[in-house]
KEVOKE-919537 format. One line per field, with one value per residue (C-alpha): residue number from 1; residue in three letters; x, y, z. Coordinates in nm, 4 decimals. Layout:
N
resi (NUM, ...)
resn (ALA, ...)
xx (X, ...)
yy (Y, ...)
zz (Z, ...)
REM end
This chain:
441
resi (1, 2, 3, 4, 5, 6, 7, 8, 9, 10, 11, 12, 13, 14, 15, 16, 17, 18, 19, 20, 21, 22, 23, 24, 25, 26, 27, 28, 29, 30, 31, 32, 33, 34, 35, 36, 37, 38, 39, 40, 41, 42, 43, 44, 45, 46, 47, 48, 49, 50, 51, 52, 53, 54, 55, 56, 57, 58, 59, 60, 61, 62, 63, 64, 65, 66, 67, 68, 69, 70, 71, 72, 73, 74, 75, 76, 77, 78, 79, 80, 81, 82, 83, 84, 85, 86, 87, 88, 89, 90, 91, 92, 93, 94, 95, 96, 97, 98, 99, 100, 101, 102, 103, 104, 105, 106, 107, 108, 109, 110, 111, 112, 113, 114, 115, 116, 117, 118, 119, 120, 121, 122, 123, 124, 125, 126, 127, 128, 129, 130, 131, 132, 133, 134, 135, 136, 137, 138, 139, 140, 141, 142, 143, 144, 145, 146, 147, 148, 149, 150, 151, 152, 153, 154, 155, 156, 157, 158, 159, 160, 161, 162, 163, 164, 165, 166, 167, 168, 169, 170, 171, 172, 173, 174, 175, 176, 177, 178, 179, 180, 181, 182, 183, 184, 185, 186, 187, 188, 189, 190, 191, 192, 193, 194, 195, 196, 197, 198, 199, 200, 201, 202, 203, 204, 205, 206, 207, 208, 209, 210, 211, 212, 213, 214, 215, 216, 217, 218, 219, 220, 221, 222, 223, 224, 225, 226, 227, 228, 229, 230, 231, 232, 233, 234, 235, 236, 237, 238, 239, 240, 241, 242, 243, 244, 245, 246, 247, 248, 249, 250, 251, 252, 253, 254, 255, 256, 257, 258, 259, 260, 261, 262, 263, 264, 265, 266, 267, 268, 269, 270, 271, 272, 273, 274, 275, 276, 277, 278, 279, 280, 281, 282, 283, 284, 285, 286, 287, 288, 289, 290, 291, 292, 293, 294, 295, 296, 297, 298, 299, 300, 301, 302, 303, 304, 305, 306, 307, 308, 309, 310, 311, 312, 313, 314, 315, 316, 317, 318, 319, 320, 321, 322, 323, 324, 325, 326, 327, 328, 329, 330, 331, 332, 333, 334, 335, 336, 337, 338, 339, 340, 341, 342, 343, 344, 345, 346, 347, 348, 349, 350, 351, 352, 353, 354, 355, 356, 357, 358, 359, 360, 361, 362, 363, 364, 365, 366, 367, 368, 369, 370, 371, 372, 373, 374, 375, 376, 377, 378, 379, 380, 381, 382, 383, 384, 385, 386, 387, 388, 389, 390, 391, 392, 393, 394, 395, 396, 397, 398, 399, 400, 401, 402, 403, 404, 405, 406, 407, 408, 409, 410, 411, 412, 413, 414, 415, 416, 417, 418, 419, 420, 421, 422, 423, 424, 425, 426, 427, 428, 429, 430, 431, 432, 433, 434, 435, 436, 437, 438, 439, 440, 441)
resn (UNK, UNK, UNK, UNK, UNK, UNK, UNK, UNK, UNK, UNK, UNK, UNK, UNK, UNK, UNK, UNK, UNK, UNK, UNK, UNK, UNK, UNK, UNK, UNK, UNK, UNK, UNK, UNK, UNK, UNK, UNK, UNK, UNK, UNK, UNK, UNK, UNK, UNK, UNK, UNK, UNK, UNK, UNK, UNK, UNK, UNK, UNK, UNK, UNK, UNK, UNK, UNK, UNK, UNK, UNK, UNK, UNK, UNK, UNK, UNK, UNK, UNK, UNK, UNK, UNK, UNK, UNK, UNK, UNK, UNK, UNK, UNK, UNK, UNK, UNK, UNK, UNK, UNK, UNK, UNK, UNK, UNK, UNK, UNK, UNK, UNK, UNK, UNK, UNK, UNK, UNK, UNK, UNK, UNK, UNK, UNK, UNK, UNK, UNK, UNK, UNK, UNK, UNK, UNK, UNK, UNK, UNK, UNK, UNK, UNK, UNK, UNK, UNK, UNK, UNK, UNK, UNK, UNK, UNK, UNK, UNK, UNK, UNK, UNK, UNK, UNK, UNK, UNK, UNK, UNK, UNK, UNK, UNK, UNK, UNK, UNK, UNK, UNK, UNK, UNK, UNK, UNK, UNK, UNK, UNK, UNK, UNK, UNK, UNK, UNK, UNK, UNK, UNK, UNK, UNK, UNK, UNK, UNK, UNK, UNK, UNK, UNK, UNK, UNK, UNK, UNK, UNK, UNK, UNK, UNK, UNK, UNK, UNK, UNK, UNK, UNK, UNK, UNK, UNK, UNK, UNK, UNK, UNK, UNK, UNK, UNK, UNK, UNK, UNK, UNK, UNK, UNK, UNK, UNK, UNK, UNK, UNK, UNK, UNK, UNK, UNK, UNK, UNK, UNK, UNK, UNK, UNK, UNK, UNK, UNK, UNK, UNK, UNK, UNK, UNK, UNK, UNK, UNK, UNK, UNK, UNK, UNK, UNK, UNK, UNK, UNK, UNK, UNK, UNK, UNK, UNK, UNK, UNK, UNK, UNK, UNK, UNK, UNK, UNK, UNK, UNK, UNK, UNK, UNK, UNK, UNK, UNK, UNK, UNK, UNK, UNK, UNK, UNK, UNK, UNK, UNK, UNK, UNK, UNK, UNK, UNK, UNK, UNK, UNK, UNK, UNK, UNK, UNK, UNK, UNK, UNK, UNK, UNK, UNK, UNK, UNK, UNK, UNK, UNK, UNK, UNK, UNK, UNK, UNK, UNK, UNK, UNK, UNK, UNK, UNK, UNK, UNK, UNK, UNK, UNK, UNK, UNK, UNK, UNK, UNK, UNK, UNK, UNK, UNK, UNK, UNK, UNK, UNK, UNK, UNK, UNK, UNK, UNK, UNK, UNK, UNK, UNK, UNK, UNK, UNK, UNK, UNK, UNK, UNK, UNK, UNK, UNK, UNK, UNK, UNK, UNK, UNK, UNK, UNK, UNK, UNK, UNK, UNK, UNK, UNK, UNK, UNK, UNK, UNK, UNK, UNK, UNK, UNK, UNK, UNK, UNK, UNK, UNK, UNK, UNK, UNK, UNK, UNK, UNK, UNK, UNK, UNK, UNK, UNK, UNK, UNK, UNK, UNK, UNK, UNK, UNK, UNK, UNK, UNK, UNK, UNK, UNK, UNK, UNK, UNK, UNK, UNK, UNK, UNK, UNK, UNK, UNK, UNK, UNK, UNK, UNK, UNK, UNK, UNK, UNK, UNK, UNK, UNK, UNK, UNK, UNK, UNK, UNK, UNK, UNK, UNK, UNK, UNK, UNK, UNK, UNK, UNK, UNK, UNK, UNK, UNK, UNK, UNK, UNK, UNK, UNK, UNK, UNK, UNK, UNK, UNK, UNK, UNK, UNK, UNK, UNK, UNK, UNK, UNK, UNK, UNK, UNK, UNK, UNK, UNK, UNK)
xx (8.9680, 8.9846, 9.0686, 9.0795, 9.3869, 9.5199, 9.4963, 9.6824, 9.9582, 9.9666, 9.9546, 10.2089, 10.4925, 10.4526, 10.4728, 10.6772, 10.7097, 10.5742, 10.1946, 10.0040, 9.6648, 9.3565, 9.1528, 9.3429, 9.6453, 9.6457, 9.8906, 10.1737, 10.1489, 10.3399, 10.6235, 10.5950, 10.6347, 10.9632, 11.1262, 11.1126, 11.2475, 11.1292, 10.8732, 10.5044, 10.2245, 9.8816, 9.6751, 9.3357, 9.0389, 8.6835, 8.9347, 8.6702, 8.3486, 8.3521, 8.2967, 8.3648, 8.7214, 8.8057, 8.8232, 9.0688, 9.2640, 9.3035, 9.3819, 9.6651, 9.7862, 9.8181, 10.0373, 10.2733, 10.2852, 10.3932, 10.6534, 10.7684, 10.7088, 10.6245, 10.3291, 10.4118, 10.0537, 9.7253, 9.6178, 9.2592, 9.3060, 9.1578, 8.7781, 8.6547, 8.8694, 9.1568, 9.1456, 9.4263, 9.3705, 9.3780, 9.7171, 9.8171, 9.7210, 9.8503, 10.1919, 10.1854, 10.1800, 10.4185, 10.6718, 10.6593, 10.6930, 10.9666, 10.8527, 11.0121, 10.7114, 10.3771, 10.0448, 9.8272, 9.4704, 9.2020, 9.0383, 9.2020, 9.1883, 9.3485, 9.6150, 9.6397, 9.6470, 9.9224, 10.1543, 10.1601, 10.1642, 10.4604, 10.6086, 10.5552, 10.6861, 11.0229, 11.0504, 10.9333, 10.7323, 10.3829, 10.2225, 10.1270, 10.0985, 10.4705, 10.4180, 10.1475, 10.2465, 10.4800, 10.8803, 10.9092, 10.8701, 11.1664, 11.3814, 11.3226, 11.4270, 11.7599, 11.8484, 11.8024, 11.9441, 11.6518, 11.3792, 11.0579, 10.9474, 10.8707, 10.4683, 10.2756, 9.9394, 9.6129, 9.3702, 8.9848, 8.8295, 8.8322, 8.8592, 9.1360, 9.4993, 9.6089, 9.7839, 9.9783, 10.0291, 10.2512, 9.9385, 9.7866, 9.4799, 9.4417, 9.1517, 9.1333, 8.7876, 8.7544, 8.8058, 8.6233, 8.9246, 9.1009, 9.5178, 9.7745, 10.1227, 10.2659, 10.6024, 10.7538, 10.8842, 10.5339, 10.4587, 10.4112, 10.6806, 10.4978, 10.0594, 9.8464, 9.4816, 9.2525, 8.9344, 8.7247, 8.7600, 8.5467, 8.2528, 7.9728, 8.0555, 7.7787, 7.6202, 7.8177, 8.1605, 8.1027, 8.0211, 8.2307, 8.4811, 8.4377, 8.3949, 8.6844, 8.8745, 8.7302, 8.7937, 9.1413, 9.1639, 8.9708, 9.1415, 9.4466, 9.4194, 9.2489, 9.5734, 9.7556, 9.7061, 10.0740, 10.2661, 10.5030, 10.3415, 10.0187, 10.0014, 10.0545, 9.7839, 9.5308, 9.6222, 9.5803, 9.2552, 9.0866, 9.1544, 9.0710, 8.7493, 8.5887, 8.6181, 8.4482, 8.1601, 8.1164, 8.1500, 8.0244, 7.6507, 7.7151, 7.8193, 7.5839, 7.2908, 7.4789, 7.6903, 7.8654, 7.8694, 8.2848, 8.3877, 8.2554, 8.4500, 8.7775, 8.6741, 8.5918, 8.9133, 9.1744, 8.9857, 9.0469, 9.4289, 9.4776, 9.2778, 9.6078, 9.8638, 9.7159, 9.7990, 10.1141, 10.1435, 10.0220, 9.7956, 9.4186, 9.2829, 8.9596, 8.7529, 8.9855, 9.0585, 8.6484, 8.6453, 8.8784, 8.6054, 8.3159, 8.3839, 8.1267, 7.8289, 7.9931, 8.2713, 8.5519, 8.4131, 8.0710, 8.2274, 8.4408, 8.1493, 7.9609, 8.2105, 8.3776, 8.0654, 8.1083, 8.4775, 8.4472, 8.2347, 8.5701, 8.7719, 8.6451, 8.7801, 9.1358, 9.0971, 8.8846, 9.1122, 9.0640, 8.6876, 8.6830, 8.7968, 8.5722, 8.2864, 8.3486, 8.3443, 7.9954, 7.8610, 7.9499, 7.7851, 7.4605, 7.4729, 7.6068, 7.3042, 7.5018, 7.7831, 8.0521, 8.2357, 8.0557, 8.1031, 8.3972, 8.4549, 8.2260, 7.9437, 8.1074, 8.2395, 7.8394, 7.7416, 8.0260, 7.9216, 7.4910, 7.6384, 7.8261, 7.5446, 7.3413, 7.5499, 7.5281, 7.1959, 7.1712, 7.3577, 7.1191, 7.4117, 7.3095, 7.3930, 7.4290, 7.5699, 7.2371, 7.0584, 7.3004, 7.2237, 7.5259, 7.5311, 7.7231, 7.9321, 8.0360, 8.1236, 8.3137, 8.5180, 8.5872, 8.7085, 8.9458, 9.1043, 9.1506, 9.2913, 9.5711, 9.9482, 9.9763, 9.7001, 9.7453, 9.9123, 9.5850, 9.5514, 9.8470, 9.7599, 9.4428, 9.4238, 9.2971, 9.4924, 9.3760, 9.7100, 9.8053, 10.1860, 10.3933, 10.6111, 10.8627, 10.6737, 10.6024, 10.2771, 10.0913, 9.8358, 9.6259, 9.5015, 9.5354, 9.2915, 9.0552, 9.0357, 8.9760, 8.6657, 8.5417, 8.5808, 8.5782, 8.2762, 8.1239, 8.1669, 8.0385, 7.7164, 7.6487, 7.7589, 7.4903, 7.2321, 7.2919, 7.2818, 7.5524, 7.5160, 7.6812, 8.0206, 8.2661, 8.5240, 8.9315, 8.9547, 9.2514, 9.0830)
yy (11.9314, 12.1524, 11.9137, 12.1328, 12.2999, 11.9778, 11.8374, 12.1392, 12.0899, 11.7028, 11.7686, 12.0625, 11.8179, 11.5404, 11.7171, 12.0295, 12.2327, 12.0020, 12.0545, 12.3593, 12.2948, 12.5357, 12.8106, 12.9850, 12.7876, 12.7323, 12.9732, 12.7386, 12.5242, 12.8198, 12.8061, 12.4307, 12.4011, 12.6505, 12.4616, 12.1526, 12.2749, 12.4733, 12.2848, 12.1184, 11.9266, 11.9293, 11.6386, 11.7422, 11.5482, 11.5947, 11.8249, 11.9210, 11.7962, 11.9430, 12.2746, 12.3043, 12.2365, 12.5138, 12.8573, 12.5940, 12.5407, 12.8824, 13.0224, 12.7338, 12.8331, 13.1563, 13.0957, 12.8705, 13.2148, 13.3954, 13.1449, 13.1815, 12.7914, 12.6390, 12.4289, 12.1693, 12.0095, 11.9565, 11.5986, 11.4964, 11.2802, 10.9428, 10.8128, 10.6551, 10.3968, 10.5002, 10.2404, 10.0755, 10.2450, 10.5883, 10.4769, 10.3921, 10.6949, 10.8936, 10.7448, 10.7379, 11.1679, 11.1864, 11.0259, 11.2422, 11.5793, 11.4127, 11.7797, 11.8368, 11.7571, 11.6560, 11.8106, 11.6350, 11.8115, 11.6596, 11.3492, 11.0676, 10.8513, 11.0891, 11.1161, 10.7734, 10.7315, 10.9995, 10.8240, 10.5039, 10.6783, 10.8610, 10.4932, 10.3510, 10.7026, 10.6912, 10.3350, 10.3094, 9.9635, 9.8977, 9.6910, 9.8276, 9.4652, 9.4374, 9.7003, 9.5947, 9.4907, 9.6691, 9.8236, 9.7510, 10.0488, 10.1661, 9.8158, 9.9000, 10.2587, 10.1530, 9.8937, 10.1405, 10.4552, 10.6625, 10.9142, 10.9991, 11.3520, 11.5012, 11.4873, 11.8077, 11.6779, 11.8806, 11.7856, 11.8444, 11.6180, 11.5460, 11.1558, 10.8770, 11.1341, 11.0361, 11.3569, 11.2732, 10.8857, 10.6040, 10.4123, 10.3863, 10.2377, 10.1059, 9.9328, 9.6640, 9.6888, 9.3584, 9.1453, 9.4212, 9.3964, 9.6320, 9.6329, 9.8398, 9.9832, 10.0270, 10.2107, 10.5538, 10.6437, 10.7348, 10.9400, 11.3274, 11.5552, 11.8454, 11.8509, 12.1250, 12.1286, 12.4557, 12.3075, 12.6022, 12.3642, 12.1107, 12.3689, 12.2867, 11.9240, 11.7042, 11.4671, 11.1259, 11.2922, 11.4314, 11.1352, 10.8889, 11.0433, 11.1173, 10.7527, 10.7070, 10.8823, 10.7642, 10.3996, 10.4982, 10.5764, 10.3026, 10.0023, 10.1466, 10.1773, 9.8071, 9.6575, 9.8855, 9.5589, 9.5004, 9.7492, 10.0233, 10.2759, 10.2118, 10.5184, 10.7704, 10.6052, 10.6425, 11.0140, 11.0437, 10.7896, 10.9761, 11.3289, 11.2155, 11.0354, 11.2734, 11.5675, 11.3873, 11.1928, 11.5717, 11.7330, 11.5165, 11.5468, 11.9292, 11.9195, 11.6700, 11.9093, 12.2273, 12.1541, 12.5127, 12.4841, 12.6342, 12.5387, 12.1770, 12.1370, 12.2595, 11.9816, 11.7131, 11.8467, 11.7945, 11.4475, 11.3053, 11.4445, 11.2337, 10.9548, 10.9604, 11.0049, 10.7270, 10.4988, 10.5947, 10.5010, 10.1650, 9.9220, 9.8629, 9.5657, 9.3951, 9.7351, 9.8180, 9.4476, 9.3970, 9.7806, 9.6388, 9.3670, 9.6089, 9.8754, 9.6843, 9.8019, 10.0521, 10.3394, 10.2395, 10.5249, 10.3895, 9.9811, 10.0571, 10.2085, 9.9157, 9.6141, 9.8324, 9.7553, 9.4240, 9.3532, 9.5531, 9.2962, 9.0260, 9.1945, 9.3215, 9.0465, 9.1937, 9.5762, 9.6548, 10.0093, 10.0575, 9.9817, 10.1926, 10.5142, 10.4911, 10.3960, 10.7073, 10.9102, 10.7997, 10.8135, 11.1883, 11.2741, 11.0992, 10.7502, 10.5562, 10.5330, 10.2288, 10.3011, 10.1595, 10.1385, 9.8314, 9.6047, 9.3981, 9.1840, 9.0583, 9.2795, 9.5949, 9.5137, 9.5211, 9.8332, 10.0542, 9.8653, 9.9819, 10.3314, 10.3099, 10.1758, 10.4654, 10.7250, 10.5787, 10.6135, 10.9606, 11.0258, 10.8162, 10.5448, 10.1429, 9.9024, 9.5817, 9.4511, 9.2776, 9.6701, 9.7652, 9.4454, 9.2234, 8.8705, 8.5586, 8.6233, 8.9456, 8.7207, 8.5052, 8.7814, 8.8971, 8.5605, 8.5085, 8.8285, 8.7509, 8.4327, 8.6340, 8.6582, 9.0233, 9.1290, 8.9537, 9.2507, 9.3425, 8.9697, 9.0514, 9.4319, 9.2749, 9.2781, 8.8845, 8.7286, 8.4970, 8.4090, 8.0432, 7.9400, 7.6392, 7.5162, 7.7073, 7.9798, 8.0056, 8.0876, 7.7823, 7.8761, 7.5510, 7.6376, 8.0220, 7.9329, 7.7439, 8.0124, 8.2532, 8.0478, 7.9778, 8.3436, 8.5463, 8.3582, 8.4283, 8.7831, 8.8216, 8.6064, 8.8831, 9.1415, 9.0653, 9.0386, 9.2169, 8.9824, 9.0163, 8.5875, 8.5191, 8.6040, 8.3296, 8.4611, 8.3142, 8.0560, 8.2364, 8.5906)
zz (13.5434, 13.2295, 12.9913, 12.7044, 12.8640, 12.9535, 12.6465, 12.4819, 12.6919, 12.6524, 12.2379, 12.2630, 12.4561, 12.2557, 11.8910, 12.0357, 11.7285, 11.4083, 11.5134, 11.4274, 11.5597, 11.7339, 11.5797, 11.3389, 11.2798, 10.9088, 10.7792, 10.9130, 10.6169, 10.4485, 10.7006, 10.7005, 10.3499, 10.3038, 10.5806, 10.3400, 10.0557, 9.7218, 9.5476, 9.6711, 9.5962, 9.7119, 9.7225, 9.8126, 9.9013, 9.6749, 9.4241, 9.1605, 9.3328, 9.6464, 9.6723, 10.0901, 9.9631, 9.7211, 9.9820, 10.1532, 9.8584, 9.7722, 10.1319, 10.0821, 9.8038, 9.9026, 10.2066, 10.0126, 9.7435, 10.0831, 10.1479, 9.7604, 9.7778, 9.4009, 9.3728, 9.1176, 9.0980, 9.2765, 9.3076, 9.4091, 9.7145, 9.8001, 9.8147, 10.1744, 10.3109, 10.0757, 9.7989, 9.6396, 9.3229, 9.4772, 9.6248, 9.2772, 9.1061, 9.3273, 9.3498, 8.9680, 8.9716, 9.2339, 9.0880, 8.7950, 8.9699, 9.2465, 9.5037, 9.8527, 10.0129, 9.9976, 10.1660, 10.1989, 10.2658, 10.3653, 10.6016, 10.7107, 10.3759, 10.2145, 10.4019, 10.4336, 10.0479, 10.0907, 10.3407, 10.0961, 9.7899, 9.8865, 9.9538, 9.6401, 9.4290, 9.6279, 9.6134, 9.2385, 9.3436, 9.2142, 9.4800, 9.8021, 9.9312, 10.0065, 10.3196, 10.5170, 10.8297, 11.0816, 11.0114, 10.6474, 10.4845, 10.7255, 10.6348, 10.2386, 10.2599, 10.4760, 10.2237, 9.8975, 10.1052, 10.0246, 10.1782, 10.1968, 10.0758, 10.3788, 10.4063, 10.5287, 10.6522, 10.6677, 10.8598, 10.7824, 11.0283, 11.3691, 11.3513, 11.2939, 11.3746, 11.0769, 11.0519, 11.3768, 11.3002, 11.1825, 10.9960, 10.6758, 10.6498, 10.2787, 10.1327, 9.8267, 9.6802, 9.5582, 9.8638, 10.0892, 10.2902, 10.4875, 10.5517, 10.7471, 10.6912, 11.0449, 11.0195, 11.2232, 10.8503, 10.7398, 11.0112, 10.8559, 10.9023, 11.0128, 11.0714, 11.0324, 11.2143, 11.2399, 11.4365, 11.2755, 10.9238, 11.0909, 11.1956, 11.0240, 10.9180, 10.8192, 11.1042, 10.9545, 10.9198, 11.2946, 11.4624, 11.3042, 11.3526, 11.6891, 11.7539, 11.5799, 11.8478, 12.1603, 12.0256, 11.9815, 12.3191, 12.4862, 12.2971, 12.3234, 12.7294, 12.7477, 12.6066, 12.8422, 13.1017, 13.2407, 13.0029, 13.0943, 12.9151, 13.1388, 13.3429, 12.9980, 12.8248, 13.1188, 13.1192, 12.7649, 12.7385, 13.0241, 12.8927, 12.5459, 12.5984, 12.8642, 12.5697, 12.3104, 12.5381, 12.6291, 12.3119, 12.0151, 12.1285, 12.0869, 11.7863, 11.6793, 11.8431, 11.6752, 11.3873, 11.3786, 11.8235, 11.7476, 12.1072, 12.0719, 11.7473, 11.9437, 12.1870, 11.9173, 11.7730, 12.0709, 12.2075, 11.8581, 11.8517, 12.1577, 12.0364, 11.7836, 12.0605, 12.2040, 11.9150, 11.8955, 12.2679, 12.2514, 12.0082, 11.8846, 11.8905, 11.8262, 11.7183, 11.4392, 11.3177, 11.3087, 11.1024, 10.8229, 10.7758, 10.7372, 10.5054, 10.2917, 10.5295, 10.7581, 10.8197, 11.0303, 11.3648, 11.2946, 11.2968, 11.6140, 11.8033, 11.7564, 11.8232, 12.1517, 12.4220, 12.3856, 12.3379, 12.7254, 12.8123, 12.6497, 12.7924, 13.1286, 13.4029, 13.2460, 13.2708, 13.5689, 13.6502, 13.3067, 13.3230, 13.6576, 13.4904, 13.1722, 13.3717, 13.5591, 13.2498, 13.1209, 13.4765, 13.5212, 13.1096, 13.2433, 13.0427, 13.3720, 13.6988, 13.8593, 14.1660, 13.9602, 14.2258, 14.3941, 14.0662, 13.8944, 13.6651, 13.3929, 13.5717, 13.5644, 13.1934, 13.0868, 13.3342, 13.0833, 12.7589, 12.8637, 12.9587, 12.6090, 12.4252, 12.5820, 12.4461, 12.1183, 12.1204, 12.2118, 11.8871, 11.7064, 11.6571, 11.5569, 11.9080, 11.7062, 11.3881, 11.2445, 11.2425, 10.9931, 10.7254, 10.8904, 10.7218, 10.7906, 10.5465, 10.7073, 11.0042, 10.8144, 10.6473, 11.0071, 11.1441, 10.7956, 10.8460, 11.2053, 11.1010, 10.8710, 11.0513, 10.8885, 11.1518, 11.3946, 11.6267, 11.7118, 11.8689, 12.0487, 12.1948, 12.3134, 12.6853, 12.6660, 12.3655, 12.1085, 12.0137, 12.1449, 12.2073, 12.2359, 12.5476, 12.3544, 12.3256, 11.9703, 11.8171, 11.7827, 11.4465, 11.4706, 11.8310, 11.7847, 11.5053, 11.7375, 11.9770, 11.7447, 11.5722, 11.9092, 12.1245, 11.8671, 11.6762, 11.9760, 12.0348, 11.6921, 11.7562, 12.0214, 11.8309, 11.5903, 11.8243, 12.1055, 12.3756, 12.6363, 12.7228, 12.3790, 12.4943, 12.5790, 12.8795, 12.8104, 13.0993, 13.2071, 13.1533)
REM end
């Protein structure tokens, strides 16, 4: 299969028109722009301090000059992990300048920062807390009769899709906690992505973000178990995942490698499809948990082996088709096809584990300084109603329920102490045995 063309054609009918992305594409932020209105503002990420960013905000400036588009103010974007300050500031400057739109330029915290930055401005509130969780950005706007500026996102890396999304990942420093906004009035407008800004990228932007987009894909297909939306996701998992097992090494090997950027590139893209498809799950709700010792690709590459292994008496056409993918790369010896269950769950999680080590990737939590502490932040946040929709968009839930079917917390509480305890025991150490199968799993 050429899954570069297919996943062209997959990107093109779901965004139709609002996606300019390939080699070459960037000038569309002009025409972007002047189909929002008048006046813009650029929030770019490194503005001042890195120099990679400067020809791009220049050639940017330029097309909105084209477009006779004013550009009310540059704003330097967010830090890693977008921190609630960044949010802050940045919805502090907005709401001075009130512009048509927004572009945002640069990685996936930045845009992030964007999204709920552009919140806060419209909505002239000062805590970010009041949005986390899922619809109620959309349920404040209805209620006030407003609108967002219409955002304009940029994308520099090949990694989360923010730029294609309806998340924003935001970080409070002091609890080392991530949160998420989860709302379809966030999503940008219109997204800009020319895969030759990527060429080049440093070896921790590159593979983060890379594993950033297969885990997109591969959680999102796990909790695919029993859902309508089954068949898409496989499509779009299968596509997605083959071209970055395929391409990342590449582009780990050769940094400016231009057609295994435009690989990286489109298998990330549908890494963000794919979320907006279906759920993650246990990858991402570990992440938010670990931006004290990790990045959020490098945190979901290590938890995703072994939540397979959780998960694997659940998903085994799932397992079937991702196994297939790491067979045909090399990191897979095993006839997958004779294996089920629980043993076929830890053939994909070796062949995972084997590809992370190509790319000279940790395997377990403890080589990367992981304390009990970190544990118990993970099993608190699990513990928190506001995430528990990654419980739920597992394809083995956590989340216990009365004869009436509501959530019972007590017991979801056991069984998250106990199963997920577990899987982070093994995590840790790297020993399959550690992890507890649901009963009914």
């Amino acid at each position: 299969m050429d899954y570069k063309a297919r996943a062209k054609d997959m990107l093109q009918h779901w965004k139709k028109g609002n996606y300019a992305f390939g080699k070459g594409v960037l000038g569309k932020v002009g025409d972007f722009a002047k189909r929002a209105g008048k006046s813009t503002m650029l929030v770019v990420t490194g503005l001042g301090f890195e120099k990679w960013t400067e020809p791009l905000v220049n050639n940017v400036r330029s097309y909105l000059r084209n477009k006779n588009v004013d550009v009310s103010g540059i704003i330097r974007g967010a830090r890693a992990n977008a921190p609630r300050e960044d949010v802050y500031r940045i919805a502090n400057q907005l709401g001075k300048k009130r512009p048509h739109s927004i572009i945002a330029l640069g990685g996936g915290s930045t845009i992030d920062a964007v999204k709920a930055a552009s919140v806060l401005a419209t909505l002239d509130s000062d805590d970010v807390e009041t949005y986390f969780g899922q619809g109620l950005v959309t349920e404040k706007l209805n209620a006030e009769g407003a609108k967002l500026p219409t955002i304009i996102a940029v994308q520099t890396a090949s990694s989360s899709g923010a730029h294609l999304t309806k998340y924003s990942n935001i970080t409070d420093p002091l609890t080392l906690q991530k949160k998420l906004i989860i709302d379809d009035a966030i999503v940008p407008s219109f997204a800009v992505f020319d895969y030759r800004t990527t060429v080049g990228a440093p070896y921790s932007i590159t593979t983060d973000g890379g594993l950033d987009g297969i885990s997109h894909c591969l959680e999102v297909v796990y909790g695919a178990t029993g859902k309508s939306f089954f068949d898409k996701v496989m499509e779009i998992a299968e596509v997605g995942i083959s071209l970055i097992v395929e391409n990342l090494p590449k582009a780990v090997g050769i940094p400016k490698d231009g057609e295994a950027r435009v690989g990286l590139g489109l298998g990330t893209d549908l890494g963000g499809y794919a979320i907006m498809v279906g759920g993650t799950n246990y990858a991402h709700l570990f992440s938010f948990s670990l931006v004290n010792i990790l990045t959020h690709g490098r945190a979901c590459a290590l938890v995703n082996p072994y939540a397979t292994v959780f998960f694997a008496p659940a998903i085994e056409q799932q397992l079937k088709m991702v196994g297939r993918i790491f067979y045909r790369a090399g990191y897979i010896d095993e006839d997958i096809e004779k294996h089920s269950g629980r043993d076929l769950g830890i053939i994909v999680a070796r062949g995972m584990m084997k590809f992370l080590t190509k790319i000279e990737f940790p395997t377990t939590l403890d080589e990367v300084g992981a304390t009990d502490e970190d544990k118990k932040r993970i099993l608190t946040a699990a513990k928190n109603p506001q995430l528990w929709s990654k419980l739920e968009q597992a394809p083995v839930s956590l989340i216990a329920r009365d004869a009436k079917g509501e959530i019972d917390e007590p017991r979801t509480e056991v069984n998250i102490d106990e199963y997920m305890g577990a899987l982070i025991d093994a995590i840790r150490s790297g020993d399959f045995d550690k992890i507890k199968i649901l009963p009914e799993a």
